[in-house]
C-alpha positions as CSV (number, residue, x, y, z in Angstrom):
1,X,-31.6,126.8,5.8
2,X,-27.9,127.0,5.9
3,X,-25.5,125.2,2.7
4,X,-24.6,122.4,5.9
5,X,-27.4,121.5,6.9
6,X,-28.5,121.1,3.0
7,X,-25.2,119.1,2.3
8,X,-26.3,117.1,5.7
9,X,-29.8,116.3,4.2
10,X,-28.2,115.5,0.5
11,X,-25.0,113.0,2.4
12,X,-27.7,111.7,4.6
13,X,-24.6,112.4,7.1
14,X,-22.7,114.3,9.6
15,X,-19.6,115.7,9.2
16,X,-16.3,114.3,10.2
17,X,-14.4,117.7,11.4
18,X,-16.8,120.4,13.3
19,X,-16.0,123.8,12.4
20,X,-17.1,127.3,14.5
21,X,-18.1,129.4,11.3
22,X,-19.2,127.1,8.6
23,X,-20.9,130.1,6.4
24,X,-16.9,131.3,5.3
25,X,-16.3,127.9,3.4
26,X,-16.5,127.7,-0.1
27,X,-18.7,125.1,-0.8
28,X,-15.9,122.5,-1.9
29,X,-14.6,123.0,1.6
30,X,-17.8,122.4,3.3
31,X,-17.7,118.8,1.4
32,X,-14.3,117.7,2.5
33,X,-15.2,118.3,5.8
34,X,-17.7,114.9,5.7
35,X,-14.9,113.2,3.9
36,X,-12.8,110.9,6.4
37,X,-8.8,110.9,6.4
38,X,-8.0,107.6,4.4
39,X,-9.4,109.0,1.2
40,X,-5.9,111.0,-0.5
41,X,-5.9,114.4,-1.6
42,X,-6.3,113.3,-5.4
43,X,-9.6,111.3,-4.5
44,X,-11.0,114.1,-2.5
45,X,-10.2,116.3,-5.3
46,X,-12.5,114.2,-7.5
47,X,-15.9,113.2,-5.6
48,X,-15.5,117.5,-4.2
49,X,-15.9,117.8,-8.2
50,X,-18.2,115.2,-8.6
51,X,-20.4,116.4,-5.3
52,X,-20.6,120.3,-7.3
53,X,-21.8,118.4,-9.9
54,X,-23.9,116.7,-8.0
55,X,-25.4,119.5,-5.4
56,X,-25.8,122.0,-8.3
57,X,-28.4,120.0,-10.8
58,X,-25.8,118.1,-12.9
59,X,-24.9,121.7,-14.5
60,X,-21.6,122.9,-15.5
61,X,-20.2,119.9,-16.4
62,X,-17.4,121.4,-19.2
63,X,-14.2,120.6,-18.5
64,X,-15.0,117.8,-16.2
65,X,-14.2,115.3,-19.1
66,X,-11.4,112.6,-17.7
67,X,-12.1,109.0,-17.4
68,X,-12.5,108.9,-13.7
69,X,-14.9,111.7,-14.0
70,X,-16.9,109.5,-16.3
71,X,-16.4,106.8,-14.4
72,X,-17.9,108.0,-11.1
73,X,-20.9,109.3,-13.6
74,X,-21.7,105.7,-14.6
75,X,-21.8,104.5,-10.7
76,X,-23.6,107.1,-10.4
77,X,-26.4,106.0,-13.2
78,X,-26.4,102.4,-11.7
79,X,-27.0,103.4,-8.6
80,X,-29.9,105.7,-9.3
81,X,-28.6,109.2,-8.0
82,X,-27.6,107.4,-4.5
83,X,-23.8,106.7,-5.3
84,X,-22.1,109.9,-3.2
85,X,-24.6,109.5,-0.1
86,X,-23.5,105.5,-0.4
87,X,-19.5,105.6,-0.6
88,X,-19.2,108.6,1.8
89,X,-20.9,106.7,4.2
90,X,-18.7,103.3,2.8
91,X,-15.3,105.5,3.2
92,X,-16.2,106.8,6.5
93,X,-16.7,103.0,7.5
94,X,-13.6,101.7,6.7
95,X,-11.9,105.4,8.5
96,X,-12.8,103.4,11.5
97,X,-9.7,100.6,10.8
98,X,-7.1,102.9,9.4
99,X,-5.6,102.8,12.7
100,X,-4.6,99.3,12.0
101,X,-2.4,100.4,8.8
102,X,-1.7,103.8,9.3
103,X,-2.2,104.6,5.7
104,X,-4.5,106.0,3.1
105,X,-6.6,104.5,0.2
106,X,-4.4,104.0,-3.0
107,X,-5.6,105.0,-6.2
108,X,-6.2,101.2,-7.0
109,X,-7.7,100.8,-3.3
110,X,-10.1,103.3,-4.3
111,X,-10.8,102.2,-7.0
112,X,-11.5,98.4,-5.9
113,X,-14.1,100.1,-3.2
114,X,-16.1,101.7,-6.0
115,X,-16.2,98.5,-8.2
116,X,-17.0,96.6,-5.3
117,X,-20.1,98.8,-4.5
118,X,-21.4,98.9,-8.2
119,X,-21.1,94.6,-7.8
120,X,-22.8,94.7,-4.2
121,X,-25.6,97.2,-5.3
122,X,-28.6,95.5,-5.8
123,X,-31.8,97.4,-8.0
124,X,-35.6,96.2,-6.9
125,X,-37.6,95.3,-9.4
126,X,-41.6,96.3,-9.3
127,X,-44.2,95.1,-11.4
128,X,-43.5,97.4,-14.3
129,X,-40.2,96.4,-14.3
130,X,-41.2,92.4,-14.8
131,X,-43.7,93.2,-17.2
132,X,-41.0,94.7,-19.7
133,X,-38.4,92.2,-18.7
134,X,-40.8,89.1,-19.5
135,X,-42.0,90.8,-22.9
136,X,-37.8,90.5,-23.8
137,X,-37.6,87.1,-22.4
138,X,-40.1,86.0,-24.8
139,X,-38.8,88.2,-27.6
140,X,-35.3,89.8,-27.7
141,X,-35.5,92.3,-29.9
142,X,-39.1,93.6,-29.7
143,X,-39.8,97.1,-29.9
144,X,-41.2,99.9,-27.3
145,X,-43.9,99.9,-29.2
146,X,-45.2,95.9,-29.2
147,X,-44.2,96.7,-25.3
148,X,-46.4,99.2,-24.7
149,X,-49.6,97.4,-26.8
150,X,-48.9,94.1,-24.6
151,X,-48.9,95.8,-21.1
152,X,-50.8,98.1,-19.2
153,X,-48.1,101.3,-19.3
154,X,-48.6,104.5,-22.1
155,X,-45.5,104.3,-24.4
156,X,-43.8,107.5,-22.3
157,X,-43.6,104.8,-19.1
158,X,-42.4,102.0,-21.4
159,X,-39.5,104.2,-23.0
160,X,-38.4,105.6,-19.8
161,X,-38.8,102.0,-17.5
162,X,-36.4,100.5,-20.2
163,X,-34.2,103.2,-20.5
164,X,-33.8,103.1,-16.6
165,X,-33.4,99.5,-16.8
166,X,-30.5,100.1,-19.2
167,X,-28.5,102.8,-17.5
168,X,-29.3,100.9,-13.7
169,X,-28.8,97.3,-14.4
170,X,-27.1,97.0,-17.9
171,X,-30.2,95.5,-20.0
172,X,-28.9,95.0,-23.2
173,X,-29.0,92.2,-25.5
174,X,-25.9,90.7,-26.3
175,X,-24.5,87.8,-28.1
176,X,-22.2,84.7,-27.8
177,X,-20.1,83.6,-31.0
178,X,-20.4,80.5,-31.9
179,X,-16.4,79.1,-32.8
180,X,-18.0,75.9,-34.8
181,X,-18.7,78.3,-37.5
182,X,-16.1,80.3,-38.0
183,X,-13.1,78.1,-38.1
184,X,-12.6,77.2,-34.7
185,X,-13.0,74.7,-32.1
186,X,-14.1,75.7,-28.6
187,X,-12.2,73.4,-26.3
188,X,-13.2,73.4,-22.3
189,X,-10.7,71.6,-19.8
190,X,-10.9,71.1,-16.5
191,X,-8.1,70.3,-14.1
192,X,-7.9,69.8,-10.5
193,X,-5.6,72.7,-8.3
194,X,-4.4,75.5,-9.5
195,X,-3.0,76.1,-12.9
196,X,-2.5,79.0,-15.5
197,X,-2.7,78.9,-19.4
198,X,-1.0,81.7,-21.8
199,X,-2.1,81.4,-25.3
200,X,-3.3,84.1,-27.6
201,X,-6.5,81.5,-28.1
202,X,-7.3,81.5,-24.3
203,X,-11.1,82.6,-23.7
204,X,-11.8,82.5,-20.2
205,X,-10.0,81.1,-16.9
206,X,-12.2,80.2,-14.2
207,X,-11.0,79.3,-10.3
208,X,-14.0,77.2,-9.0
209,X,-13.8,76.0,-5.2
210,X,-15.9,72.4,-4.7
211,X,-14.9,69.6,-3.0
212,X,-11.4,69.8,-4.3
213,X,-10.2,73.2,-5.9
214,X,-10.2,73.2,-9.6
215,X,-9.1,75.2,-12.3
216,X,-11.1,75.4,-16.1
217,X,-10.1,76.5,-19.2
218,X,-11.8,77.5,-22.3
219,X,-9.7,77.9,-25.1
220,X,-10.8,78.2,-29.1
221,X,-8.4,76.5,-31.3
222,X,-8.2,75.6,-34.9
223,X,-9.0,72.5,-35.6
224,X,-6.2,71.0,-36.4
225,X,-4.6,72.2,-33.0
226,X,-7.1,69.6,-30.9
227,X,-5.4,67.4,-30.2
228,X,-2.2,69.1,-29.7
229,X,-3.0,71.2,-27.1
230,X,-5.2,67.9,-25.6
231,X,-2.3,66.3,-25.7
232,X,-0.4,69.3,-24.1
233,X,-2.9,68.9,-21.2
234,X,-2.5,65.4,-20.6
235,X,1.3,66.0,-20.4
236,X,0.7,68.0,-17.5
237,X,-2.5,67.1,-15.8
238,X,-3.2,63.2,-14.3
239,X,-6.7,64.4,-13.7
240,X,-8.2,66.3,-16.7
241,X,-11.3,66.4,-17.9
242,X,-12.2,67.9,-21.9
243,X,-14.9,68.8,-24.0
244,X,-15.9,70.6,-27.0
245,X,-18.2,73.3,-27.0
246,X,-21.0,72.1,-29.1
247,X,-23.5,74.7,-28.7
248,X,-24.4,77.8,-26.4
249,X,-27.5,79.3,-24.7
250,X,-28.1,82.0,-22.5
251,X,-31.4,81.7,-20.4
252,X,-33.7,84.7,-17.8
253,X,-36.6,84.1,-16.1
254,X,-38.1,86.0,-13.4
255,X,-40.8,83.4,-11.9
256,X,-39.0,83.5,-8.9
257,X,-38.8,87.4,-8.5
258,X,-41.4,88.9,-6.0
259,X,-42.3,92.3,-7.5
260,X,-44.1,93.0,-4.0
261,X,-40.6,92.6,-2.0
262,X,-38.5,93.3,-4.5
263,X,-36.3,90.2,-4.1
264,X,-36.4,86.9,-5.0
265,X,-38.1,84.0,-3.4
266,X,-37.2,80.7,-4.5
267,X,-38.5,77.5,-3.4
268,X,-36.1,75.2,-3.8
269,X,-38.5,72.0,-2.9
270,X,-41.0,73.2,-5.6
271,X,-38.2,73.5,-8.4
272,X,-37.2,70.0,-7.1
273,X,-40.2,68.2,-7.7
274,X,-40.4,69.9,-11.2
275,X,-36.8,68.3,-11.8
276,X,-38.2,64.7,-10.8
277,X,-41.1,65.6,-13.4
278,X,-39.5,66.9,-16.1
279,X,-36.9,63.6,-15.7
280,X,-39.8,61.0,-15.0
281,X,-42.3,62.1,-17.6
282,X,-40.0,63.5,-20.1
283,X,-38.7,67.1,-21.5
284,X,-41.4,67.7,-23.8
285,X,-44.3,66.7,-21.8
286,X,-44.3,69.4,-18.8
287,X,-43.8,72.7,-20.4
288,X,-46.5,75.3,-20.6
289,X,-48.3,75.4,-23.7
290,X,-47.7,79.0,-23.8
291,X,-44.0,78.5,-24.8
292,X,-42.0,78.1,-27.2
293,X,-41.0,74.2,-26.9
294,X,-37.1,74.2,-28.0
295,X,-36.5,70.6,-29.8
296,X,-33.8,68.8,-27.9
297,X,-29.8,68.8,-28.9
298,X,-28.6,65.2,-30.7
299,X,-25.0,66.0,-29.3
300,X,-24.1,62.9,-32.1
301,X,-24.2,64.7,-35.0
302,X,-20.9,67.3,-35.6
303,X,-22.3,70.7,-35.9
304,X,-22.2,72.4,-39.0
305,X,-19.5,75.1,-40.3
306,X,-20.0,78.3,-41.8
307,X,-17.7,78.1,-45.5
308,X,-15.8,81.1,-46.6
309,X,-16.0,83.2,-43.1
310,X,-13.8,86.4,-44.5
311,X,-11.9,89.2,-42.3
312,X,-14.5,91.8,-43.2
313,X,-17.2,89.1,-41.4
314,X,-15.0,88.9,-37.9
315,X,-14.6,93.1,-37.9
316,X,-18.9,92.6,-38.2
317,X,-18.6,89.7,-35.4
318,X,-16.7,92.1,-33.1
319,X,-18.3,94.9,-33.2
320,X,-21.4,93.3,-32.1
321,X,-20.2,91.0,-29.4
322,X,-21.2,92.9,-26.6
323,X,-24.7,94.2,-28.3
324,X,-26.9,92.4,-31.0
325,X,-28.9,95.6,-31.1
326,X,-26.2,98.0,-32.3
327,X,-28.0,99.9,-35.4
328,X,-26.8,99.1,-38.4
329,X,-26.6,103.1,-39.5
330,X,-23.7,103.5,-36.9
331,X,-21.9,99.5,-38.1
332,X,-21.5,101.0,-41.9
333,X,-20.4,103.9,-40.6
334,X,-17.3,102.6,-38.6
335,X,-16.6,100.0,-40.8
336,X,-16.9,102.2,-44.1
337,X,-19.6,99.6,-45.5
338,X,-22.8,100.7,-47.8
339,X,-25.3,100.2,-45.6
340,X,-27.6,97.9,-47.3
341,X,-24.2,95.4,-47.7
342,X,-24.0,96.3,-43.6
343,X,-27.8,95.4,-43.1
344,X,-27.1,92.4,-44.8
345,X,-24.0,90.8,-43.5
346,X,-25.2,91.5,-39.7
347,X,-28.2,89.7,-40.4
348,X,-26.6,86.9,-41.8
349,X,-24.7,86.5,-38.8
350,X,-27.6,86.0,-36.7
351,X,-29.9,83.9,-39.4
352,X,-26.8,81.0,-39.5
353,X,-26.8,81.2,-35.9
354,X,-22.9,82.5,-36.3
355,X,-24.1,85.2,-32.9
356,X,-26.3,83.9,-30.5
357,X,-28.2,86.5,-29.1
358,X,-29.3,86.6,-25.3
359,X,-31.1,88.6,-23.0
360,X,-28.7,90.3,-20.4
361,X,-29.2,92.1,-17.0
362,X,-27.2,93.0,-14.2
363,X,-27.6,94.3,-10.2
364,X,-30.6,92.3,-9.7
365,X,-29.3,90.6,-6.2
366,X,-27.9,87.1,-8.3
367,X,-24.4,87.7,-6.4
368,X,-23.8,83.6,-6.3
369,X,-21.5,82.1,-9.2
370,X,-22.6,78.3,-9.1
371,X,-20.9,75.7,-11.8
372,X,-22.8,72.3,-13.2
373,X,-21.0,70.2,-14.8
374,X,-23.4,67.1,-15.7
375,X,-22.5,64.0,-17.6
376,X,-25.4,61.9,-18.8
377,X,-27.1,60.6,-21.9
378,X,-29.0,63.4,-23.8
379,X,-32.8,63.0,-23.0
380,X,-31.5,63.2,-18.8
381,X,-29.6,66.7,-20.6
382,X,-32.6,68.1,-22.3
383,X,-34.7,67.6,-19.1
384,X,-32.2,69.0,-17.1
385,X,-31.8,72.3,-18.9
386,X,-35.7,72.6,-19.4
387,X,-35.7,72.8,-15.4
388,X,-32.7,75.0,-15.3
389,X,-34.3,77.7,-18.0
390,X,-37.3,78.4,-14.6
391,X,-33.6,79.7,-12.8
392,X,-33.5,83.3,-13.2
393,X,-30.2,83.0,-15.3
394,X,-28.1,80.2,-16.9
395,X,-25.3,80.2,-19.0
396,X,-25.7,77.0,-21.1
397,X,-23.1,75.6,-22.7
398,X,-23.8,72.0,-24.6
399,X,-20.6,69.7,-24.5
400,X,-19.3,67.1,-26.9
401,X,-16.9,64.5,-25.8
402,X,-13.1,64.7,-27.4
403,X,-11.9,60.9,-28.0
404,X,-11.8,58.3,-25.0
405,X,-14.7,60.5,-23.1
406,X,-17.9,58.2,-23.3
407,X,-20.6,60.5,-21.2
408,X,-22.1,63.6,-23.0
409,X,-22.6,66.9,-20.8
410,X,-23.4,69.9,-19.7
411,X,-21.7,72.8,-18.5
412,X,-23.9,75.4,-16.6
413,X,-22.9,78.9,-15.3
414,X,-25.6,79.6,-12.4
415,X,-26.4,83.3,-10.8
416,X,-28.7,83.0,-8.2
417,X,-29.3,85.1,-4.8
418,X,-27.2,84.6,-1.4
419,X,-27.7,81.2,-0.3
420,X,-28.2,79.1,-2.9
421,X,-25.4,76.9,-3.2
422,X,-26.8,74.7,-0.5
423,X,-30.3,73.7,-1.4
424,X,-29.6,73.7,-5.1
425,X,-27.2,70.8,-4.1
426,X,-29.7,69.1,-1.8
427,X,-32.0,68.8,-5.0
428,X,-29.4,67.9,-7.5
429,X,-28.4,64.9,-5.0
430,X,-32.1,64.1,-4.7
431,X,-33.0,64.1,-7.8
432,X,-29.9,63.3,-10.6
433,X,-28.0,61.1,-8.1
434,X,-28.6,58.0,-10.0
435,X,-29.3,59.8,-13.4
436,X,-26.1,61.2,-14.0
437,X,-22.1,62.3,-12.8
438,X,-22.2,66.1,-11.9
439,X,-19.9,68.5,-10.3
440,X,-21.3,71.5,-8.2
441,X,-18.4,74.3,-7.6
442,X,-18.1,78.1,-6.5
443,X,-16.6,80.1,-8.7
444,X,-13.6,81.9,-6.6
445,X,-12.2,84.0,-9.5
446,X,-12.7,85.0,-12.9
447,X,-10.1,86.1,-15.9
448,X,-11.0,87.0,-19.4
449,X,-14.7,85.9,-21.2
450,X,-13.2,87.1,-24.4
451,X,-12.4,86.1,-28.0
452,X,-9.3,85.7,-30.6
453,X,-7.6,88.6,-31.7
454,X,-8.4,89.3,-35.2
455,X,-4.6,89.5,-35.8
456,X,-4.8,85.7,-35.6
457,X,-6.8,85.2,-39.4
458,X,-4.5,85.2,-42.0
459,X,-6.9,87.4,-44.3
460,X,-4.7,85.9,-47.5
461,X,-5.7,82.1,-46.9
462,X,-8.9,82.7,-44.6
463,X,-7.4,80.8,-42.1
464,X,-6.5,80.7,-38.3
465,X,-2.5,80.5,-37.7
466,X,-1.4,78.0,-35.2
467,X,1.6,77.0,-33.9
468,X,3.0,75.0,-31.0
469,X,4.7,78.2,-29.3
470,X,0.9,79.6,-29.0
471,X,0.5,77.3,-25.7
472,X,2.0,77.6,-22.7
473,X,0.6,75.8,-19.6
474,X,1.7,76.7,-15.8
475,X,1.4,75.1,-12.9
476,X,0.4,75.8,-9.1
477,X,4.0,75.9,-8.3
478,X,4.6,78.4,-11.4
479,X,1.9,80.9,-9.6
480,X,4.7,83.5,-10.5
481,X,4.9,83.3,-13.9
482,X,0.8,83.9,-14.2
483,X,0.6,86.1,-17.2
């Protein structure tokens, strides 16, 4: 078999330019030739490298060490071995409209097309899959091992399943901080149009299209910046809407996935008349026996605040924001801390709920961004979120009321399959019409999900710094200054 017709069978493609005597290319050349015109010489230069890589058995990788190297690697990884096959095929697509520019991909084009692909790619689940996923639902941290004694799969088929699962779709489990307890208060606003916020204290900004458009902040502030930067808002803002982040959950379930098809398969009527049951009877009177029955939030009482939190606790909090899992071996390590004083401080974190940990997964076909926010009295709350945790995955956020608010609420990030947005509305109509004020909204665009710089702590005093230059507040017509 001739080195084309091999690179035909591994692109799942033909080339772009025909040649009469294939056999004298190198095998670089023999690449390019399925690569189409709008890709620029530097990008060819780096999937050719890539496809070597590739084509010869991932060997003889030295040298091949830059950051866009690596980057096509961890595509790659997430899309199980099928990445160059995919994006020659998505490159040689988009070849067919360059006659409308004229021009090549840029480096940033390129760039956009490969993120896009790794959010577009969706893995299938099988039954293997579920059974590991559900054993973390019910129990974050729980080892191969329990795994493997729970399930039908050897311990070799657990490790590897999970690992897969890691590399493919991002399991891991992460954590959310919560700002109650370390000095801060965790302020959400919500204004209608378009607005932009610069402030070192500035978490997230969300763009979320509804009936009108709407723009929401979150922003953690010390305490005794509330109701400044309230009263900054209402300055600006006739309608404005603000809360305080009272407490944070992260929820996954995969009672809707169909292991079979490999998709999900909701039905929206069934989940509705859970809804009316879960409101009619009552919160605690519907859930399964077999779990865990959360007791429900009293949104009256102020939460209460971790005393003394110390620089050397926020380097701890930082390093595991994006994994609760990181080993403690590798924490002293970086932080030059004895490793019993390591163990003991991360632990704390978690026992005084200071990290929240949740269960996180990505590339599973829950492409729609869909925003709740629900205003009601706390038992209609508490029913509400029991139905929401059957969703495959919810971002809770429990609100309290700043002064002059009189409803309680909830504010609920939603990622569900193509499609949603519609029925979930029809049901939430049907069934909280009367019960309670909500919003439903799209979520157009996304900036930040972050936290506070540790420069902010004033290690001396063990306090945040604050002062009225640390907010600054654009409007629609100040698009230009967007930081």
């Amino acid at each position: 078999m001739s080195e084309i017709v091999k690179i035909k069978e591994f692109l799942k493609s033909e080339p772009i330019e025909k040649v009469e005597n294939p056999s004298r290319l190198s095998l670089e050349e023999l690449f390019q030739l399925f690569l189409p015109d709008i890709v620029s010489k530097e990008d060819k230069q780096l999937l050719t490298e890539f496809f070597v890589y590739k084509y010869k058995g991932e060997k003889g990788v030295e040298g091949r060490t830059g950051e866009k190297f690596k980057d096509l690697m961890i595509v790659d990884s997430i899309m199980g071995g099928e990445f160059l096959p995919l994006v020659v095929s998505k490159l040689r697509q988009m070849n067919k409209y360059k006659r409308l520019s004229g021009e090549i991909l840029t480096s940033e084009q390129f760039r956009q097309t490969l993120l896009n692909m790794v959010y577009d790619y969706r893995v299938r689940l099988d039954a293997k899959d579920l059974m590991i996923l559900n054993a973390m639902c019910d129990d974050l941290f729980i080892s191969i091992t329990d795994i493997h004694k729970q399930t039908t799969m050897s311990y070799k088929t657990t490790f590897y399943r999970k690992k897969g699962l890691e590399e493919r779709c991002r399991l891991r489990v992460g954590t959310r901080l919560d700002y109650s307890k370390i000095g801060l208060s965790n302020l959400v606003f919500m204004v209608e149009g378009e607005a932009y916020v610069e402030s070192p204290y500035l978490l997230s900004r969300q763009e979320l299209l509804g009936v009108d458009l709407y723009t929401l902040f979150s922003i953690a502030v010390p305490p005794r910046a509330v109701n400044r930067v309230h009263k900054d808002f209402e300055k600006r803002f006739s309608k404005l809407w603000v809360w305080e982040v009272d407490r944070f959950e992260g929820s996954l379930s995969f009672g809707f996935y169909d292991a079979d098809k490999g998709d999900w398969n909701i039905d929206w009527d069934s989940w509705s008349l859970y809804l009316s049951n879960v409101l009619s009877k009552g919160w605690d009177k519907v859930i399964p026996q077999k779990k865990k029955i959360k007791e429900p939030i009293n949104l009256s009482e102020p939460p209460e605040k971790r005393k003394g939190i110390t620089a050397e606790d926020l380097k701890f909090i930082f390093e595991l924001f994006e994994r609760a899992d990181k080993p403690t071996l590798e924490l002293s390590k970086k932080l030059e801390y004895d490793i019993r004083a390591a163990e003991k401080t991360k632990n704390s974190l978690f026992e005084e709920g200071i990290l929240l940990p949740f269960l996180s997964i990505e590339h599973i076909g829950l492409s729609e961004n869909i925003l709740f926010i629900v205003e009601s009295d706390t038992n209609t709350l508490n029913a509400f979120v029991v139905a929401v945790r059957e969703l495959p995955k919810a971002w809770i956020y429990w609100m309290r009321p700043l002064k002059g608010e009189s409803s309680q609420a909830l504010v609920c990030w939603l990622e569900t399959p193509p499609g949603s947005i519609t029925p979930l509305e029809r049901v939430v109509r049907q069934t909280l019409r009367t019960l309670a004020d909500y919003k439903l909204c799209f979520r157009s665009s996304s900036w930040g999900s972050t936290y506070p710089l540790l420069e902010l702590f004033d290690q001396q005093t063990e306090t945040w710094r604050w002062s009225p230059e640390m907010l600054k507040i654009h409007l629609k017509e100040g698009r230009d200054a967007n930081p």
